[in-house]
C-alpha positions as CSV (number, residue, x, y, z in Angstrom):
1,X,0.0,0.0,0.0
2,X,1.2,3.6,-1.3
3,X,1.0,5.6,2.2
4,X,3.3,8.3,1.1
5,X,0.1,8.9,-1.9
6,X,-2.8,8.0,0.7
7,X,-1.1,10.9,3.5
8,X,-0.7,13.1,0.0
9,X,-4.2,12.9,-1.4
10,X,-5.8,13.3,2.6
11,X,-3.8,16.0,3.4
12,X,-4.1,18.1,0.5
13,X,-8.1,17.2,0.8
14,X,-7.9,18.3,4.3
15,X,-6.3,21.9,2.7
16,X,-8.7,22.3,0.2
17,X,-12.1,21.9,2.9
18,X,-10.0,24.3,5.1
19,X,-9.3,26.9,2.1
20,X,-12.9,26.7,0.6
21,X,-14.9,26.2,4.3
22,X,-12.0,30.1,5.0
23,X,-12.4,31.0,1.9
24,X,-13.3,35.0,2.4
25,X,-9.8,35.4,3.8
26,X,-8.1,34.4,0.7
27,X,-8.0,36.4,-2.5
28,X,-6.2,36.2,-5.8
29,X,-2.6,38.1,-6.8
30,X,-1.8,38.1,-10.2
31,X,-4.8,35.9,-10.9
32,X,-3.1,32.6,-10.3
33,X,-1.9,32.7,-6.4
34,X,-4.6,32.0,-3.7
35,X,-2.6,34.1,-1.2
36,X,-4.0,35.0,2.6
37,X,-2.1,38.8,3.5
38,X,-0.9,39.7,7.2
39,X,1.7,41.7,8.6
40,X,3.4,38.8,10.7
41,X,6.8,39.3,10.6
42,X,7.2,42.9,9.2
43,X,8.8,44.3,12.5
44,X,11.1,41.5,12.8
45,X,12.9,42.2,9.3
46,X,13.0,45.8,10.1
47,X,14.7,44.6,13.0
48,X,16.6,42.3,11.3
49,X,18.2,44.8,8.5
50,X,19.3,47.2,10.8
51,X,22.6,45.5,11.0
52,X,23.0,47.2,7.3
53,X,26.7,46.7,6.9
54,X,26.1,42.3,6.5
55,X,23.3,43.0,4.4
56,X,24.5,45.1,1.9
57,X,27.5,43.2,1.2
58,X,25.5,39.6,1.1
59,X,22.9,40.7,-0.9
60,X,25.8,42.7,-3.3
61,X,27.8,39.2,-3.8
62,X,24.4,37.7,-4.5
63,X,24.0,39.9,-7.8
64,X,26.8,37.8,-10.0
65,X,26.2,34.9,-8.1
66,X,22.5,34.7,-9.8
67,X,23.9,35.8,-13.0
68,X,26.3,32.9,-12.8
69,X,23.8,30.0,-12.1
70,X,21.3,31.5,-14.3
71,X,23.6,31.5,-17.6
72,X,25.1,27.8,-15.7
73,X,21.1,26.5,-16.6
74,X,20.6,28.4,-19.7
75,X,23.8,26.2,-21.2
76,X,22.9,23.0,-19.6
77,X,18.8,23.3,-20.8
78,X,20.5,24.0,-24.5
79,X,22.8,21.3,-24.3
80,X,19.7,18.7,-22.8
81,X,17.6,20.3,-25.8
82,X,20.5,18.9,-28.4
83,X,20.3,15.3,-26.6
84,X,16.7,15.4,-26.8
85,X,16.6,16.4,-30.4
86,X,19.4,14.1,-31.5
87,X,17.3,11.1,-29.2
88,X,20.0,10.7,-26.6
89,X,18.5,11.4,-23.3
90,X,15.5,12.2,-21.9
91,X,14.0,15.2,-20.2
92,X,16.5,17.5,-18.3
93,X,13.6,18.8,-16.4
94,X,11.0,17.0,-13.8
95,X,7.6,17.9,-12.1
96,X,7.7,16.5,-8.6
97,X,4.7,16.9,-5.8
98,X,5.5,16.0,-2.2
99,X,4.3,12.2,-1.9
100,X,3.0,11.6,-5.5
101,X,5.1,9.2,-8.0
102,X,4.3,10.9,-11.1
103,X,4.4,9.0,-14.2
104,X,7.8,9.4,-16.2
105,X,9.5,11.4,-13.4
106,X,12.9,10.5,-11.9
107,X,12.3,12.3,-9.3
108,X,10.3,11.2,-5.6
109,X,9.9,13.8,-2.5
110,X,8.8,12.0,0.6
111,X,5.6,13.7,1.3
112,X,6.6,15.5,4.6
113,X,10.2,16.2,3.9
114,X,8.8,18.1,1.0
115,X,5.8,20.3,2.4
116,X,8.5,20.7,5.4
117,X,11.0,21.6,3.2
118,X,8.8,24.2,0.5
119,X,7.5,26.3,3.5
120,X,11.3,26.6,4.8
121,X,12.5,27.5,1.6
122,X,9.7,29.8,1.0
123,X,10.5,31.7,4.2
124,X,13.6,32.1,4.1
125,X,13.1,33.0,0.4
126,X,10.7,35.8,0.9
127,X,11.9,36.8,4.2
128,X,15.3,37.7,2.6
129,X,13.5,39.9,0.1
130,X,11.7,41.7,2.5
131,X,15.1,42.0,4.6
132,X,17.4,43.3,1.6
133,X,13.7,45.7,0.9
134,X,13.9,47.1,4.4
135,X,17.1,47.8,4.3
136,X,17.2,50.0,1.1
137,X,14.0,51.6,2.5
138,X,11.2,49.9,0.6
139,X,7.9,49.5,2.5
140,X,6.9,46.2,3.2
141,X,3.1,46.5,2.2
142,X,2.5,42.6,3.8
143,X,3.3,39.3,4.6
144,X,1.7,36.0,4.1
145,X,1.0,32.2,2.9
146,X,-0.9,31.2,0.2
147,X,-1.1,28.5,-2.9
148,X,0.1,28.4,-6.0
149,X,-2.6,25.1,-7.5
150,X,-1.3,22.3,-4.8
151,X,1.8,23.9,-3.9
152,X,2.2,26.2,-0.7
153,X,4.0,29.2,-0.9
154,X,4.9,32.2,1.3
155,X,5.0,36.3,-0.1
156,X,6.1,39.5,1.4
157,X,4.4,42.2,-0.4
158,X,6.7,45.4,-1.6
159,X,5.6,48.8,-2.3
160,X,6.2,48.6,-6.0
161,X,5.9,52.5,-6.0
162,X,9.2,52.5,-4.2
163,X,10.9,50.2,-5.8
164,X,10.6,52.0,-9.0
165,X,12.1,54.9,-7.7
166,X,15.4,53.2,-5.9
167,X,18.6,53.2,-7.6
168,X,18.8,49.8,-9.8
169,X,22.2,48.4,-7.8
170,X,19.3,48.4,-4.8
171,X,16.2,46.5,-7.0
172,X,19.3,44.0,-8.0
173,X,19.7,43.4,-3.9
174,X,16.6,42.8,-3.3
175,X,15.4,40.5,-6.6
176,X,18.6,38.6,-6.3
177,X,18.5,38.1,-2.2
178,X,15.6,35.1,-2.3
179,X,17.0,32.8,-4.5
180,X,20.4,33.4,-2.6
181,X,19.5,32.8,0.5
182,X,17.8,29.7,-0.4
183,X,21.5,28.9,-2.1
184,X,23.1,30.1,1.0
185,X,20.5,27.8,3.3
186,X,22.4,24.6,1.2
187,X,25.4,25.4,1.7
188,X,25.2,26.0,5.7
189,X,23.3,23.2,6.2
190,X,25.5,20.5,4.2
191,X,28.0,22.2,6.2
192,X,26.4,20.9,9.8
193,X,25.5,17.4,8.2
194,X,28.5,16.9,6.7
195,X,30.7,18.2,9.8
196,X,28.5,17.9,12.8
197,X,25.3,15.2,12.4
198,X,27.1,12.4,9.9
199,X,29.6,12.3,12.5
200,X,27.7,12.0,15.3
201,X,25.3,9.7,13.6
202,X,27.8,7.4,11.3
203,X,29.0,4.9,14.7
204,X,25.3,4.2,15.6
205,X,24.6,2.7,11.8
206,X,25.1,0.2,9.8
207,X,25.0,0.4,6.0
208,X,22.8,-2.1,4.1
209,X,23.5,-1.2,0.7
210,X,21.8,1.3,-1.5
211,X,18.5,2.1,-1.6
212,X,16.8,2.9,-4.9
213,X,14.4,5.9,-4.2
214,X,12.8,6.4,-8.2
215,X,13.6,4.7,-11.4
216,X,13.3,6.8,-14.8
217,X,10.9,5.5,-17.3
218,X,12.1,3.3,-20.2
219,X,15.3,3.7,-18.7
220,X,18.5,0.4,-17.9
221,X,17.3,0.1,-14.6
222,X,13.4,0.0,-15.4
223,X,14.2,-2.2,-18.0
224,X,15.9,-4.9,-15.7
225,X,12.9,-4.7,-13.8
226,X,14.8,-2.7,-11.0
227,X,11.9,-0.8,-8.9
228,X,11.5,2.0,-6.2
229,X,12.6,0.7,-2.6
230,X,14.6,-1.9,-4.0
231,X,18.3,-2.4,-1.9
232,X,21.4,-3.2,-3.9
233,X,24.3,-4.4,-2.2
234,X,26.2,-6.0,-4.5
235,X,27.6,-4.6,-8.4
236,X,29.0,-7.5,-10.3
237,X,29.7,-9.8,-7.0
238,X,31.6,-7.5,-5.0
239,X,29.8,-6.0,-1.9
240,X,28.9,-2.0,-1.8
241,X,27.3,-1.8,1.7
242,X,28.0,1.7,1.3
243,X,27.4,4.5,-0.9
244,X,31.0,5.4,-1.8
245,X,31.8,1.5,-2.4
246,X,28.8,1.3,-5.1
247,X,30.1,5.0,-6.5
248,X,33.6,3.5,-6.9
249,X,32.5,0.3,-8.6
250,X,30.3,1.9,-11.0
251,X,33.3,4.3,-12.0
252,X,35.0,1.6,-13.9
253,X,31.4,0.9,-15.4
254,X,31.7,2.0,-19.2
255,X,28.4,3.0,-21.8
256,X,27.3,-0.2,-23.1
257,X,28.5,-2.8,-20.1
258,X,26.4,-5.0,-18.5
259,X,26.1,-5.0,-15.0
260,X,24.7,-7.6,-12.2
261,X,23.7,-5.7,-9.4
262,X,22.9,-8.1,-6.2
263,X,19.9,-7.1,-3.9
264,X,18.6,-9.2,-0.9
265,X,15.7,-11.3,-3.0
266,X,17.4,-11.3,-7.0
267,X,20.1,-10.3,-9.1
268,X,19.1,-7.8,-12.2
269,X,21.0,-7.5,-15.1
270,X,21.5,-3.9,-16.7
271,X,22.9,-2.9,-20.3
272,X,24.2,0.3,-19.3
273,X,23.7,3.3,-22.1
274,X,25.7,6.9,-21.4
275,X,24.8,9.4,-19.6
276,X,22.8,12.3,-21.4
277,X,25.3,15.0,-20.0
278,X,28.4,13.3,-20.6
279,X,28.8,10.8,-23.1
280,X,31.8,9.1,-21.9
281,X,29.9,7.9,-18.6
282,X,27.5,5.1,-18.2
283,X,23.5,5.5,-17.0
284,X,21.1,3.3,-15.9
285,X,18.4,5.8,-14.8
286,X,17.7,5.6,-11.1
287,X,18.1,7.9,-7.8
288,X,19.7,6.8,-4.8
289,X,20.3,7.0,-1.3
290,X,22.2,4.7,1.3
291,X,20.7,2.7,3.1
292,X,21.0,1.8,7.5
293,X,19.9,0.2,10.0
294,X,20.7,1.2,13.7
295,X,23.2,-0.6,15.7
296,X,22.4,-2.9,18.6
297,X,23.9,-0.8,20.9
298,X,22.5,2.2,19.6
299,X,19.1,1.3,19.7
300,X,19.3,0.2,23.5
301,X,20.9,3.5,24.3
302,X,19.1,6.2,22.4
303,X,16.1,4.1,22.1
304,X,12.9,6.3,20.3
305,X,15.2,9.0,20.1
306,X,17.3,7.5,17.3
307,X,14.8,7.1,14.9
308,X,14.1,10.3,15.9
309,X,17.3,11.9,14.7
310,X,18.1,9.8,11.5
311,X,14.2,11.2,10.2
312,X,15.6,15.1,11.3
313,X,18.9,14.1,9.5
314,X,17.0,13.4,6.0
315,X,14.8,16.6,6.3
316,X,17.6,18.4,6.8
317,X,19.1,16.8,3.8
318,X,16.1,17.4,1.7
319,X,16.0,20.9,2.9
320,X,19.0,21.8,1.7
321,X,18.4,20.0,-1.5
322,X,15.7,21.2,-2.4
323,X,16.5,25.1,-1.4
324,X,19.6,24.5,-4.1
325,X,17.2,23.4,-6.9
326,X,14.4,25.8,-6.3
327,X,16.7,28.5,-5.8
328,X,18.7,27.7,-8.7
329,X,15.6,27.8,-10.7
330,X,14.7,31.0,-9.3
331,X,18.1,32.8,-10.8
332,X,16.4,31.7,-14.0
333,X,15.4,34.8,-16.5
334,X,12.0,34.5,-16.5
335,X,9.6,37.4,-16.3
336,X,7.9,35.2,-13.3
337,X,11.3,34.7,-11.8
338,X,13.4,36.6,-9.5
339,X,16.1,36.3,-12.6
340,X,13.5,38.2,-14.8
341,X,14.1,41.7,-12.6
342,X,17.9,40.8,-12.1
343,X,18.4,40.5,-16.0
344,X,16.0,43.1,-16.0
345,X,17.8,46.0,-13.9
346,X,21.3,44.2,-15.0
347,X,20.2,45.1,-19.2
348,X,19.1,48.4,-18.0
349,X,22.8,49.8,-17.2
350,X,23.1,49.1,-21.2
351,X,20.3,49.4,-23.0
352,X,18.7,52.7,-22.2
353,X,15.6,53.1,-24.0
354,X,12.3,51.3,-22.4
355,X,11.1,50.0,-25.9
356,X,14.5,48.6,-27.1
357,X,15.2,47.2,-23.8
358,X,11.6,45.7,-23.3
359,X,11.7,44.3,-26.9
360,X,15.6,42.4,-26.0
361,X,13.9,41.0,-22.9
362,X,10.6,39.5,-24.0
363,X,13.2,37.5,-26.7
364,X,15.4,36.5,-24.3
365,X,13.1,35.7,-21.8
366,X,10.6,33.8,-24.8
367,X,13.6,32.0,-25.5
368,X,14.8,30.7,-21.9
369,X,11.3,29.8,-21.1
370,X,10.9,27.6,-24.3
371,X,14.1,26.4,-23.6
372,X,12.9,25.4,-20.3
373,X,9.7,23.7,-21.5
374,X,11.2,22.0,-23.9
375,X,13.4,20.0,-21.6
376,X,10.1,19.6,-19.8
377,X,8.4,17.6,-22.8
378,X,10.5,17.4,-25.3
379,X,10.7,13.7,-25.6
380,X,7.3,13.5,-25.0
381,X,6.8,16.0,-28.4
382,X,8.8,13.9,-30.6
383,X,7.7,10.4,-29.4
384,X,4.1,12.2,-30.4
385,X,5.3,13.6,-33.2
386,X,7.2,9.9,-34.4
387,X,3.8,8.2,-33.9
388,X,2.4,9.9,-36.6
């Protein structure tokens, strides 16, 4: 039985009787976001961009930072669209919702480490805006939560009067300071996993393998019949009870090899093809994650606790995750995007008239976002378009 999908499909019912039964507080912004305004938190970002100094230069280093990854995506979405065209990978982007396996995606999100991890991210996201905002002197009309379809969201509402008349180097702090805190979130907490829990956690384990957490469609692995949940501990007949051991026996793995991988039930055969973003290394489709199982000694003296802790560890991990990939997609430029106003303000310094400037940016923009969409359902548009 699919709980992660039954907890999905009641919680999200359980949200929409609650939005519909409250349904006069909620209104629409920009006609697709179901958004509920207050002023929580206002004070406290005032408060917190006081200490000016820290702001102004971490929201300045954000600025080429979100120019960086955004032209990073732009080359890897081109080179995916080539692959697709040419027929030698699949999509280079996924839809995922928290608890829901969707058809064709490589990609799962355990259903509370996801909602958990979206509302962190989209706190710290818009409470960095409204920080940077503050500090350049921009009122901060509201706050609040709201929906964007399934997908919860949070908002902090600037006085758009005031941001048109602030010097551009201060509208670049401010449309560049979500996505880089959400960045800057990753990298602190991979920082305390990597150098304060893993340690702490690593004696009281022991590793069972790896743990396959999705499988791409009509990919090696789905081929062989390998499915979600399934442990491998063995590549070839040599054991890989950890992560690193499998990563070090598939590096001698070539495009085109076939390769026995050993779980606790079966052995599955996979004819390796190469990977979509570098030809020279093998692919077989799946996502992974190690796999434990608590010590003995750890379970009789942490007891409930430990359990506990490893389920804190993956949120944290998942947090951090997904704060990279959201925010990374954030740095995007995309009208809807905080990289639209970036490359927005960043093209202003250069082009100065409104009409040349607005006609260069709806191409570019047109361009990124089919770009985007295309690595979205590409392959579904030429296996369509082959049927026929």
């Amino acid at each position: 039985m699919n709980w992660e999908l039954i907890i999905a499909i009641i919680f999200y019912s359980i949200l929409g009787i609650l939005i519909f039964k409250n349904r006069s507080k909620f209104e629409w912004m920009e006609k697709i976001l179901l958004v509920h305004r207050t002023q929580w938190g206002v004070k406290l970002m005032h408060k917190i961009a006081q200490i000016e100094p820290l702001w102004k230069i971490w929201s300045t280093f954000g600025i080429p930072v979100s120019v960086y990854f955004a032209l990073k995506v732009i080359v890897l979405l081109a080179e995916n669209a080539l692959t697709i065209v040419a027929g030698t990978s699949g999509a280079g982007v996924a839809l995922a919702i928290p608890g829901v396996r969707i058809p064709g995606s490589p990609i799962f999100i355990p259903f509370w480490y996801g909602i958990i991890s979206i509302a962190v991210l989209a706190v710290v996201h818009e409470c960095a805006h409204g920080i940077i905002a503050a500090m350049e002197g921009v009122r901060i009309k509201s706050t609040g939560f709201g929906f964007l379809a399934i997908i919860p969201l949070a908002f902090v509402e600037l006085d758009e009067d005031q941001m048109k008349d602030i010097p551009p180097l201060s509208r670049l702090r401010i449309s560049a300071a979500g996505a880089f805190a959400n960045v800057s979130l990753y990298f602190v907490l991979m920082l305390f996993l990597g150098n304060v829990a893993l340690p702490f956690l690593s004696p009281m384990l022991e590793f069972q393998g790896v743990e396959i957490t999705s499988v791409a469609s009509g990919k090696p692995a789905d081929l062989a019949g390998i499915t979600p949940e399934t442990v491998i501990n063995s590549v070839n007949g040599v054991q890989t009870a950890q992560l690193s051991e499998f990563v070090s026996q598939m590096g001698s793995v070539k495009p085109g090899d076939t390769v026995i991988f050993g779980a606790a039930d079966k052995n599955y055969t996979v004819n390796m093809i190469a990977d979509p973003a570098n030809q020279s290394k093998s692919y077989m489709g799946v996502y992974l994650e190690q796999s434990t199982e608590p010590t003995a000694d750890a379970k009789a003296k942490f007891g409930f606790l430990l359990p506990v802790m490893i389920w804190f560890y993956g949120l944290f991990l998942w947090v951090a995750n997904l704060n990279l990939m959201i925010g990374i997609l954030n740095f995007l430029p995309i009208w809807i995007l905080d990289g639209g106003r970036v490359f927005y303000d960043l093209l202003g310094y250069v082009i100065k008239k409104k009409e040349v400037l607005a006609f260069v940016l709806n191409l570019f923009f047109a361009f990124v976002t089919a770009l985007l969409l295309f690595n979205l359902v590409g392959p579904f548009l030429l296996n369509f378009m082959a049927f026929f």
